[in-house]
N, C-alpha and C positions, 0 to 999 in steps of 0.2 A: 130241421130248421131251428134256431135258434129263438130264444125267447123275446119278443121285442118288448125294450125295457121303457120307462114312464119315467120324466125327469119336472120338477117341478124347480122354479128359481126365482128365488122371495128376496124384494126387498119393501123399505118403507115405500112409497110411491109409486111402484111398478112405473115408471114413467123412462128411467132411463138406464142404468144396468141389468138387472133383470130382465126387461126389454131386448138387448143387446144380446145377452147371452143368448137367450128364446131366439134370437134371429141366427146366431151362431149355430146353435145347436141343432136348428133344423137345418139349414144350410149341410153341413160336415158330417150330422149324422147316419142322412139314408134312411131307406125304410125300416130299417131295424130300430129307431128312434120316435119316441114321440116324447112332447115337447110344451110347456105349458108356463106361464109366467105369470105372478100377482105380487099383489103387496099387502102392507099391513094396516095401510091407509091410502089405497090407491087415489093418485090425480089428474090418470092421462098419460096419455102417450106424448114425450117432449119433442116439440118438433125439431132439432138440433140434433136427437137420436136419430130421427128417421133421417136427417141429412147425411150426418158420418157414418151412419152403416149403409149409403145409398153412395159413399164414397167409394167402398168397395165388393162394390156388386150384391147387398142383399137390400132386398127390399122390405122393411117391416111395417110400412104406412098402414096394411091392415090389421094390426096386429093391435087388441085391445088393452086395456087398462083394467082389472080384474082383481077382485077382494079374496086375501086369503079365506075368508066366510062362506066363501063359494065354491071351497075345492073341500075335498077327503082326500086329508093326509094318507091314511092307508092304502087308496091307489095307487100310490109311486112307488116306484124303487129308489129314487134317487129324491132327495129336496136338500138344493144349495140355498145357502145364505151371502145375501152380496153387502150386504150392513149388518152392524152390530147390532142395532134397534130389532130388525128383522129376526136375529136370529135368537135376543131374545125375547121377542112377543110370540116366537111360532112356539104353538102346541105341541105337547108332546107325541116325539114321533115315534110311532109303535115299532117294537123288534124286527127286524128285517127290512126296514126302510134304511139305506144308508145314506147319509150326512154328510155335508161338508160345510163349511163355513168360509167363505172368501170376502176378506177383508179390505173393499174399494172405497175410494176417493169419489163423494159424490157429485159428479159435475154439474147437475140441477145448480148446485149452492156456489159455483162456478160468474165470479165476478171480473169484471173487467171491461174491454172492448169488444165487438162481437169475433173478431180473430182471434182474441184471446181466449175467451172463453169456446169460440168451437177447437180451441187446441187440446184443451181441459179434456173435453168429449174424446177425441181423438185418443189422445193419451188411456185415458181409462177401456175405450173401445179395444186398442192393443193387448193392453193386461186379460181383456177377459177374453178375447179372440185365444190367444196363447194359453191360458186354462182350460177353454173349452176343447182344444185339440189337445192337450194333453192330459186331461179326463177321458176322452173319448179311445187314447194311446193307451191308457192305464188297462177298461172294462173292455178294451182288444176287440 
C-alpha cells in the first residue's frame, strides 16, 4: 500500500484560497490524502468561500480557520503557498518536505457589487480547482 501523503496549504487569512484548496484536496484526493489549511494571520472562514465551493458540490462550512503556530512543518510532505506574504512568513521547511508556491489573486480584497465580487471567488476557485488536480496528476 502506498504511503498516504500530508499536504499542508498556507495563506495569509486561511479564510479563502487555502480554504478552497483544503476542500479541493480532500474532495479529488481519496484516502490516500490527508489535508490541512492555515494561515499566517488567520481570520475565518469567508463566507462567499463556503458559497462558491458549495457551487460545485464541496462542502467546506466545517472547515476551520487555523494558525500556521499550530502546525509542525515536518509532518507534511507537501506545504503549498497560495500568497506571497505566506510564503514568505512560512518557516523554514526541513529537507524532504516539498514546496510549491501558487501565486493567486486574493478575492477577500475583491471589491465591487455582490455579483461581482462572488465572480472574483469564482474565478480564483477555478485557478486552484485546476492546480489541485493537476498536482494531484503530477504525485500519480
Amino acid at each position: 500500500m502506498a504511503k498516504k501523503l500530508y499536504f499542508l496549504f498556507l495563506c495569509t487569512g486561511n479564510s479563502v484560497r487555502s480554504q478552497m484548496a483544503e476542500g479541493f484536496m480532500r474532495s479529488y484526493g481519496g484516502e490516500s490524502i490527508d489535508v490541512e489549511s492555515a494561515g499566517t494571520l488567520p481570520v475565518g472562514l469567508n463566507p462567499n468561500t463556503v458559497s462558491a465551493m458549495n457551487e460545485v458540490g464541496i462542502d467546506i462550512s466545517s472547515q476551520t480557520s487555523n494558525s500556521l503556530q499550530e502546525k509542525n512543518i515536518k509532518e507534511y510532505d507537501w506545504v503549498i503557498t497560495l500568497c506571497g506574504d505566506a510564503r514568505d512568513s512560512c518557516p523554514g521547511v526541513p529537507a524532504g518536505v516539498r514546496t510549491e508556491h501558487w501565486s493567486l489573486l486574493d478575492p477577500a480584497q475583491a471589491e465591487g457589487s455582490p455579483k461581482e465580487i462572488i465572480e472574483v471567488f469564482r474565478g480564483v476557485r477555478c485557478q486552484i480547482e485546476n492546480r489541485v488536480r493537476k498536482l494531484l496528476e503530477q504525485i500519480g
